[in-house]
Each structure stands twice: as structure tokens, then as C-alpha cells.
FIVEX-786622 format. One record per residue: x, y, z of N, C-alpha, C in turn; residue number from 1. Coordinates in pm, whole numbers. Layout:
<atoms>
X;Y;Z;X;Y;Z;X;Y;Z;NUM
...
</atoms>
This chain:
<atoms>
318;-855;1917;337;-722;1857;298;-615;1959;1
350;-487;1963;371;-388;2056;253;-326;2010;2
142;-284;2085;67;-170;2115;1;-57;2189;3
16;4;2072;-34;182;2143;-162;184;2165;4
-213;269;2264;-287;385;2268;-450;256;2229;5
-448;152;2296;-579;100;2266;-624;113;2370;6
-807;123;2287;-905;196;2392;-1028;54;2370;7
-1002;-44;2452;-1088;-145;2463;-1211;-127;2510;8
-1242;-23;2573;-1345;13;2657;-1492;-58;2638;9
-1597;24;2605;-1700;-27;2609;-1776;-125;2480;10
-1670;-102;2335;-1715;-192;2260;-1812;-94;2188;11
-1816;17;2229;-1881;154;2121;-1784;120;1981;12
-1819;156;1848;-1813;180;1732;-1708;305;1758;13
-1556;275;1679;-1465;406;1708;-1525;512;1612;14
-1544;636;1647;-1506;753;1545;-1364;802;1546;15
-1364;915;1388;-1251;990;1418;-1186;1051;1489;16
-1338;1084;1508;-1314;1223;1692;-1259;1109;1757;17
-1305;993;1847;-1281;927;1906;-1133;828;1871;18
-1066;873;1822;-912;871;1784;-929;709;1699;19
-992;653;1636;-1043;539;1507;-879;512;1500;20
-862;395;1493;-715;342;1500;-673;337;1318;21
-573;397;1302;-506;367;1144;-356;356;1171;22
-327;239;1065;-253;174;1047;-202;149;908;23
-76;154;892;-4;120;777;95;13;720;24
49;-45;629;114;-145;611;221;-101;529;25
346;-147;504;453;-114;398;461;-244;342;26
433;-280;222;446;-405;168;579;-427;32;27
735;-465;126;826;-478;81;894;-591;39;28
768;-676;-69;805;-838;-27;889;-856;-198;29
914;-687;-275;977;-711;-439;1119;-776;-440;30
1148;-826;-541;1281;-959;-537;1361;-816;-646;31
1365;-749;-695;1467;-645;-753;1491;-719;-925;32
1409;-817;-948;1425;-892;-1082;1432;-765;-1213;33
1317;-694;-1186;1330;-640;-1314;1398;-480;-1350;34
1454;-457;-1164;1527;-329;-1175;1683;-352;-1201;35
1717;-531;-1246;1866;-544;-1241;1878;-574;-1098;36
1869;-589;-1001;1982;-553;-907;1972;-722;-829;37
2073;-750;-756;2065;-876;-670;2036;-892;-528;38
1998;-755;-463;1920;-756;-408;1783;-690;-366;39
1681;-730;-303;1543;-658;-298;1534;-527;-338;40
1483;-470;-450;1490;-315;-485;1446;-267;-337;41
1389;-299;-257;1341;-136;-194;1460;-109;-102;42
1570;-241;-67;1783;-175;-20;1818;-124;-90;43
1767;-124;-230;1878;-43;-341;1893;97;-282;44
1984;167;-264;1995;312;-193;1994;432;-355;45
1915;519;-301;1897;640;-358;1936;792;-279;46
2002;857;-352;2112;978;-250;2120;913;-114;47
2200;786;-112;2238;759;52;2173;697;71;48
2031;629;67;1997;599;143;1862;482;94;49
1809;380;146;1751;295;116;1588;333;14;50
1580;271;-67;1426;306;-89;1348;279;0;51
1307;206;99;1284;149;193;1264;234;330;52
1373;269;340;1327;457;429;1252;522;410;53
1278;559;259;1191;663;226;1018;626;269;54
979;561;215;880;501;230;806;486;337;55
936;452;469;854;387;644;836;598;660;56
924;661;624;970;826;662;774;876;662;57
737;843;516;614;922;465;518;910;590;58
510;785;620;439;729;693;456;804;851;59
547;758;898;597;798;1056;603;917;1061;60
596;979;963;623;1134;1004;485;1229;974;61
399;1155;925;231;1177;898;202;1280;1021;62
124;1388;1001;110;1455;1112;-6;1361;1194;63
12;1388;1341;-88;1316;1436;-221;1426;1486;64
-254;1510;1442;-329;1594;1451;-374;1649;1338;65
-489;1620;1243;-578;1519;1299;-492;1350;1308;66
-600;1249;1398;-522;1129;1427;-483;1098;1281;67
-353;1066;1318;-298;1023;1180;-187;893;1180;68
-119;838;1148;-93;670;1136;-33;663;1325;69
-109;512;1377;-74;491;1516;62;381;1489;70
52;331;1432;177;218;1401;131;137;1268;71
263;140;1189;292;41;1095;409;-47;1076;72
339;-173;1015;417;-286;954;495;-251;832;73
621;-342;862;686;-352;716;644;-517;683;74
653;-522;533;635;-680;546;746;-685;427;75
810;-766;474;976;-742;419;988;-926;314;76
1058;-922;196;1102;-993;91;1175;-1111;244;77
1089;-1270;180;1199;-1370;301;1296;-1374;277;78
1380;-1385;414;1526;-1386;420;1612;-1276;428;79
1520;-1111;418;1586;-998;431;1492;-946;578;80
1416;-989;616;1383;-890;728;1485;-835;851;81
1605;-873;879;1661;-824;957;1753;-671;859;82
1736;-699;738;1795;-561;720;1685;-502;674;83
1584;-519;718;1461;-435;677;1469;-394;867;84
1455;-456;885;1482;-387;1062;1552;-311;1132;85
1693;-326;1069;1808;-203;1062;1712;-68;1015;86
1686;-95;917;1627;25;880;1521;68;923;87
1424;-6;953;1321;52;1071;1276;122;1179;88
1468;89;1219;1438;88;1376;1469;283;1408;89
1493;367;1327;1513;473;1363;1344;561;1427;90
1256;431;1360;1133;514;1266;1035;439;1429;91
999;543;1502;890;519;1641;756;437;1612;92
731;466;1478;568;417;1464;597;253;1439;93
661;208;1398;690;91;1327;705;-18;1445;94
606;-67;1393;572;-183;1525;602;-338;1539;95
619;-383;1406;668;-500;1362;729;-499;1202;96
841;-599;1197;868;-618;1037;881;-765;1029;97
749;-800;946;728;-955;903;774;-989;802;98
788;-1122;783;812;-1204;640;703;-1158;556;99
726;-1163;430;666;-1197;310;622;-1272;283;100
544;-1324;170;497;-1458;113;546;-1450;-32;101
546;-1506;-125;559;-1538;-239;538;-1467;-315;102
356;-1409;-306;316;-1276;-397;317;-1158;-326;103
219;-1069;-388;176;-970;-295;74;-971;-244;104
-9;-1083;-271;-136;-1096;-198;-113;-1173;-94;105
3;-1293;-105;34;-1357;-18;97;-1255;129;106
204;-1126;122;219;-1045;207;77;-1006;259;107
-11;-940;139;-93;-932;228;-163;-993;355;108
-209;-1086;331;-284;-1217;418;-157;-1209;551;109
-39;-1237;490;78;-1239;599;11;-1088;718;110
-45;-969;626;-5;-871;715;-159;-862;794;111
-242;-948;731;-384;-934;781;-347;-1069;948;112
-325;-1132;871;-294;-1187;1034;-241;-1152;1172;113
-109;-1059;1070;-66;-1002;1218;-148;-884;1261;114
-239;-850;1199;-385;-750;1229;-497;-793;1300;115
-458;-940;1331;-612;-996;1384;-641;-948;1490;116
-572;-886;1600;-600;-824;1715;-688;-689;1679;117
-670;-601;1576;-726;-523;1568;-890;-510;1525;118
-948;-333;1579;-1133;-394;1519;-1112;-391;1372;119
-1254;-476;1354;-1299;-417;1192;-1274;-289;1173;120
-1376;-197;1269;-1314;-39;1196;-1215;42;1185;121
-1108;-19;1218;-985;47;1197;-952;78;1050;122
-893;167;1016;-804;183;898;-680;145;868;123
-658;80;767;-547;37;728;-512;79;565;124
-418;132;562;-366;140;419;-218;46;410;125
-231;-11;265;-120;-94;211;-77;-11;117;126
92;13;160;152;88;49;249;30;46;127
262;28;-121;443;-38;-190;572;40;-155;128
637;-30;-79;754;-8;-42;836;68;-183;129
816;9;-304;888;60;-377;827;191;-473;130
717;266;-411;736;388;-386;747;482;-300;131
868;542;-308;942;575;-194;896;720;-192;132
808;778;-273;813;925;-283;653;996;-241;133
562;898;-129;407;924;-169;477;1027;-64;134
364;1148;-107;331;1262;-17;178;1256;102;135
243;1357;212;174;1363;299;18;1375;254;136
41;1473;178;-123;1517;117;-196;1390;74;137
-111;1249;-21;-207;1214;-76;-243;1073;-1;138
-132;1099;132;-202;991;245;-339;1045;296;139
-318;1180;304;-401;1249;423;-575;1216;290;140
-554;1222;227;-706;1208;72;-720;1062;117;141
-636;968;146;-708;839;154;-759;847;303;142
-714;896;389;-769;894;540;-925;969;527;143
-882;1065;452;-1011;1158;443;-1158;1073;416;144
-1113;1005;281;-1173;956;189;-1246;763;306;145
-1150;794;407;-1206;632;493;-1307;659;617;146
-1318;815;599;-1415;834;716;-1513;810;662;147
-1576;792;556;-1725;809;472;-1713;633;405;148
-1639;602;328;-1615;477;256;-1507;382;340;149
-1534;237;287;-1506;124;349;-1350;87;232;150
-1338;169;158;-1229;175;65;-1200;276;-54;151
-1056;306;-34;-1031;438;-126;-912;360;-195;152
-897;431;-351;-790;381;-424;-709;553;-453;153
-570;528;-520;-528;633;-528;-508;637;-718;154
-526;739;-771;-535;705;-905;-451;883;-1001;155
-416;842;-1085;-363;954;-1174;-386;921;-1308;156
-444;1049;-1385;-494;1065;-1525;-422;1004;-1613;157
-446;936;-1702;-363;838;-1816;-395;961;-1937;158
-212;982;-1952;-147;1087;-2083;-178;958;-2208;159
-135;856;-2225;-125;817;-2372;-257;702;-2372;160
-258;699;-2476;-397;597;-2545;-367;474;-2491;161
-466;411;-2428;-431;296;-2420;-519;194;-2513;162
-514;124;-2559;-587;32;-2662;-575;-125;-2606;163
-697;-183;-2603;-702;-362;-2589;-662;-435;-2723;164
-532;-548;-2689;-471;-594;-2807;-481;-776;-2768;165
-499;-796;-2878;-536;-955;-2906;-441;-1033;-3019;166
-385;-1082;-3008;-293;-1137;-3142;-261;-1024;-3213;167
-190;-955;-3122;-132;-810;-3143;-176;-726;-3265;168
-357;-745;-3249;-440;-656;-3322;-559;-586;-3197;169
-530;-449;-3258;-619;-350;-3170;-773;-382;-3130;170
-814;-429;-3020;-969;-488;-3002;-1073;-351;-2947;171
-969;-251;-2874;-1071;-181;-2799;-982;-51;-2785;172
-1043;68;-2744;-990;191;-2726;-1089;257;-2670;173
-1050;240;-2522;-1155;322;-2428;-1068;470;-2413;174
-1155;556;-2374;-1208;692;-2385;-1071;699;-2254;175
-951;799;-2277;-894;818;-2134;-937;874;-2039;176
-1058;937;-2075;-1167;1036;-1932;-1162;908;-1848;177
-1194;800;-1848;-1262;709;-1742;-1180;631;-1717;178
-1052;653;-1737;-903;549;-1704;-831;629;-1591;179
-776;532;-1502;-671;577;-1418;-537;510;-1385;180
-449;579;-1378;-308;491;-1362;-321;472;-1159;181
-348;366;-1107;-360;306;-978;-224;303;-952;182
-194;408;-853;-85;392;-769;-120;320;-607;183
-48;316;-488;-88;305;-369;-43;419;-275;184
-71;456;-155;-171;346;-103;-335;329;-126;185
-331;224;-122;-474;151;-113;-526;155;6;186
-642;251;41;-711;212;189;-832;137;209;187
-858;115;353;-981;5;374;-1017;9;509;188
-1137;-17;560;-1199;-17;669;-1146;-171;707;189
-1074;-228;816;-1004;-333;791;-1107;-442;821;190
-1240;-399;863;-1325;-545;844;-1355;-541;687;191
-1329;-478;613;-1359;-455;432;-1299;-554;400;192
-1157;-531;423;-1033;-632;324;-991;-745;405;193
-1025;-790;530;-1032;-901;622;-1141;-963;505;194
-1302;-940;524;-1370;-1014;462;-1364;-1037;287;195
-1298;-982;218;-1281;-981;62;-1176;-1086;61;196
-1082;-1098;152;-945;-1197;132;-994;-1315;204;197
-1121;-1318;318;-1161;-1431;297;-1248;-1498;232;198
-1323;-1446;148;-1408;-1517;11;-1292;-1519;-89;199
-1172;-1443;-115;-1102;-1476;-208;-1010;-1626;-200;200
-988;-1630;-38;-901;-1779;-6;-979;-1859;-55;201
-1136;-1859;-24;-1223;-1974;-49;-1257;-2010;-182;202
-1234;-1942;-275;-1263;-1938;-425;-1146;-1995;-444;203
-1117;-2096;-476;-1041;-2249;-602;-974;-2154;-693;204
-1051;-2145;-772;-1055;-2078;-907;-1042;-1943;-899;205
-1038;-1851;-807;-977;-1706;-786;-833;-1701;-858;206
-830;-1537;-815;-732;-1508;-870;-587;-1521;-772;207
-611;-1565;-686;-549;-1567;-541;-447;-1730;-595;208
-577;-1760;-594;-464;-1950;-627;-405;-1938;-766;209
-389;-1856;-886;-385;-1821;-993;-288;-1723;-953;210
-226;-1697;-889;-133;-1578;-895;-147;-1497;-916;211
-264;-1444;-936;-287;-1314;-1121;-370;-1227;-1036;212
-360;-1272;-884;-376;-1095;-853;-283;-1021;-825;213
-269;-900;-846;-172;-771;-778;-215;-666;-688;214
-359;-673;-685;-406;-528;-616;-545;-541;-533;215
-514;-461;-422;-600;-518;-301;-739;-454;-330;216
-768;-363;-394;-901;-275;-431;-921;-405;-524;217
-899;-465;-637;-963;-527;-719;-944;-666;-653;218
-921;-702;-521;-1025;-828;-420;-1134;-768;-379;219
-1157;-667;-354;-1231;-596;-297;-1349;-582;-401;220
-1301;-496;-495;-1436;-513;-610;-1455;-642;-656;221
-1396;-742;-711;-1425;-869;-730;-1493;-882;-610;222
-1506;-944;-505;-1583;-1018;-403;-1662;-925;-333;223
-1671;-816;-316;-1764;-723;-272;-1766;-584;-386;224
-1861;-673;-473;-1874;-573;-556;-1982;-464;-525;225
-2056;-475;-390;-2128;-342;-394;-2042;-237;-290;226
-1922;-235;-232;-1872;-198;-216;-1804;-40;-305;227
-1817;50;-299;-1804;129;-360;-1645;222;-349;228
-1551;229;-463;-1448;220;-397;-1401;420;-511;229
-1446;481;-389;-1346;637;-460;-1252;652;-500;230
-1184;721;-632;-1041;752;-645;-1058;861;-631;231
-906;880;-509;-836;1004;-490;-687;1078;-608;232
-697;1127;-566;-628;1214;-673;-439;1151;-622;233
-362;1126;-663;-199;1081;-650;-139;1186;-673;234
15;1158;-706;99;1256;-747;174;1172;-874;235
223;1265;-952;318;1208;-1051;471;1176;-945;236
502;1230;-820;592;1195;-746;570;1033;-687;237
512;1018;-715;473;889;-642;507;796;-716;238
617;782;-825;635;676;-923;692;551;-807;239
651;452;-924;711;258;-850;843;256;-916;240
944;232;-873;1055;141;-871;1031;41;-917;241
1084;30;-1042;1079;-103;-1111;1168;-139;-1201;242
1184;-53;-1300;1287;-82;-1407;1438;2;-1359;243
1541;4;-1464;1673;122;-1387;1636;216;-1438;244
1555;255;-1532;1544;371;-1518;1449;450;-1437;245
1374;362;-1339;1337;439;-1257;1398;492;-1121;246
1494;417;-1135;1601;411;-956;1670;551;-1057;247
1718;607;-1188;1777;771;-1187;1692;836;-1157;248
1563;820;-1217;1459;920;-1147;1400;925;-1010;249
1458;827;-930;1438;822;-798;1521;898;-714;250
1651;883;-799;1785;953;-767;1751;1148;-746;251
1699;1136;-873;1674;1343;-927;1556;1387;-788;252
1445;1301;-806;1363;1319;-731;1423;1345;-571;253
1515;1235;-516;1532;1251;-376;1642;1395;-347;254
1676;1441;-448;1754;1564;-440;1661;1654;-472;255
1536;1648;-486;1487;1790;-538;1310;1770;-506;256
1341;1788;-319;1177;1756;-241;1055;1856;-275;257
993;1828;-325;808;1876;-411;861;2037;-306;258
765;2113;-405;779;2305;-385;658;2318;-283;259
</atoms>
């Protein structure tokens, strides 16, 4: 893999000032099952053009002053990475596009490996390819948010009640003050989520060998639970691609860029 701008030098601890390496992962490993389509939602094209663009665009075009993303990965659905590469290749920061694994934790691990060259203190954020609409601002809150903490989540206020249901009878109804709808990206000091995914491999009985994880902050709180993990504020622009009716509203959205 191709790299920039590394400063091997004396083995000092990077700061910000000292240009702290961040990195972005795009994690595009969705099969398009539940948006209809037959192939990987994040090719499905919206006004012209791939969801999948949109997405590497947010990233690569991050302002670099303050340091802001040095190169990112795509980690692309198997068997599509060469048209995940077509589409890449317009985009300078983008340094490799890997296979997938099975889940999304499995991409992950895929994308932590091809990270092993890098230090622990680097930054890395993992963001879903199949939202194609995060804004600059609410990258720039998780960068902010990684100079002080070893992990930031991105989160937005929950409008309707949510209630815990059991044999489709109501068990619980927490308070929506203390709920958040978890979008990505997800950031991390990358010796954080290196060491959480390796106590998670080693756990049998995790949620890892169980399939039944989805989200890289909750390896993180599971296995390093004193780890303390901030939510930053999202956008309602930032919706996931998932069902068809979210590819029209992906549609309205890419014709009509935030005021």
C-alpha cells in the first residue's frame, strides 16, 4: 500500500500540531438485499452517479488545514472491487480498495490489517459507504473530538418513542433524553480498536463469532469498557441507504446540497 507524508523519526508520540496521521476507512462490503437491487447498493447511482462517490468525495475533499484525512481505504463487497476502483481512482487520497469479508466486522479486521503498518496513535474513522451524504462539519466533530478521547461516536436525537418488546408486549420505555440514533463515522485512536478487535477475536462466545455485531464503538465498549466514548452531534443529511425508499431521498438530497 502507497504512503504519504510518514514521519518515522524519533519514535516521539505524534501530536496534532505535529501533523498525527488520520485515516479513513470507507466500509462498502453491503450486498443491496434489502434496497431491491442486484447489485451492491453503494453502485446503485443517484443524480448520475454512484453512492459510493459520494461518500470517497466527503472524505478526499476534507479540508487539510487543520491536518485533515492523509489517505483512505475503500473496503469494497467480494467480487466488486474493481468497480469500486473505477470509481476511486478520480479521488487522490484513496490509497487502497480491499475485499470485504462476510460481515461488517469482518471488513473491519480486513481493514485493520491493511493498517498494521500504521502507529497506535493515529486516527482512523470507519464510515458506511452507504451514507453518501456525511458533511464536512460532522467529520471535522469526530477529529475534534480524537484529540482528547481514544473514541468518538456520531449520534442524532430520537423523534419517536422507542419501547423494549418481548412476545410483542411492551417491557420497557426509556426516557428519549438519553437515546441516540448512531450514525457513522465512528472514530478511534487506532491502538483503541486494534486492541478491542483483538479481545473480541479471542472471545468464543463474542459477538464477533455470533454475527450479532454491527458497530465498532459497541467492541469498543464491550471489551474496553473504561474507555469513554463521546457523542458528537450528526446531521439528519447523513441518512443510510437501505430500503428504496431511501435511494428517492438520496435522489432529492443529491440535487439540493445543505444551505
Amino acid at each position: 500500500m502507497h504512503r504519504k507524508d510518514r514521519d518515522h523519526g524519533s519514535g516521539r508520540p505524534h501530536s496534532v500540531a505535529a501533523h498525527m496521521r488520520t485515516l479513513a476507512v470507507i466500509l462498502a462490503g453491503g450486498t443491496g438485499q434489502r434496497v431491491g437491487s442486484a447489485i451492491p447498493k453503494q453502485l446503485i447511482e443517484v443524480a448520475g452517479r454512484p453512492i459510493l462517490s459520494y461518500a470517497i468525495e466527503a472524505f478526499d475533499t476534507f479540508p487539510q488545514d487543520p491536518p485533515g484525512i492523509d489517505e483512505i481505504i475503500v473496503v469494497m463487497a467480494p467480487g466488486w472491487a474493481d468497480a469500486a476502483r473505477t470509481i476511486a481512482a478520480p479521488y487522490g487520497r484513496v490509497s487502497a480498495v480491499i475485499e470485504g469479508g462476510a460481515s461488517r466486522t469482518e471488513s473491519t479486521v480486513r481493514a485493520l490489517t491493511a493498517l498494521a503498518a500504521e502507529p497506535d496513535d493515529a486516527r482512523v474513522l470507519f464510515h458506511d459507504a452507504a451514507r453518501p451524504f456525511v458533511g464536512h462539519d460532522v467529520i471535522g466533530r469526530c477529529l475534534t473530538a480524537l484529540e482528547s478521547h481514544e473514541a468518538v461516536a456520531v449520534g442524532m436525537p430520537v423523534a419517536d418513542t422507542i419501547v423494549g418488546v418481548s412476545d410483542d408486549l411492551v417491557t420497557a420505555m426509556p426516557a428519549r433524553s438519553g437515546l441516540r440514533r448512531f450514525q457513522t463515522p465512528q472514530g478511534f485512536r487506532l491502538g483503541t480498536i486494534r486492541k478491542a478487535y483483538e479481545l473480541a477475536l479471542a472471545d468464543d462466545a463474542g459477538p464477533l463469532h455470533r454475527s450479532s455485531a454491527t458497530d465498532d464503538c459497541g467492541i469498543v465498549h464491550r471489551y474496553l469498557p473504561d474507555v469513554p466514548i463521546p457523542v458528537v452531534e450528526g446531521s439528519e443529511r447523513n441518512l443510510k441507504v437501505t430500503h428504496p425508499m431511501d435511494v428517492a431521498i438520496a435522489e432529492h438530497l443529491a440535487g439540493h446540497p445543505p444551505l
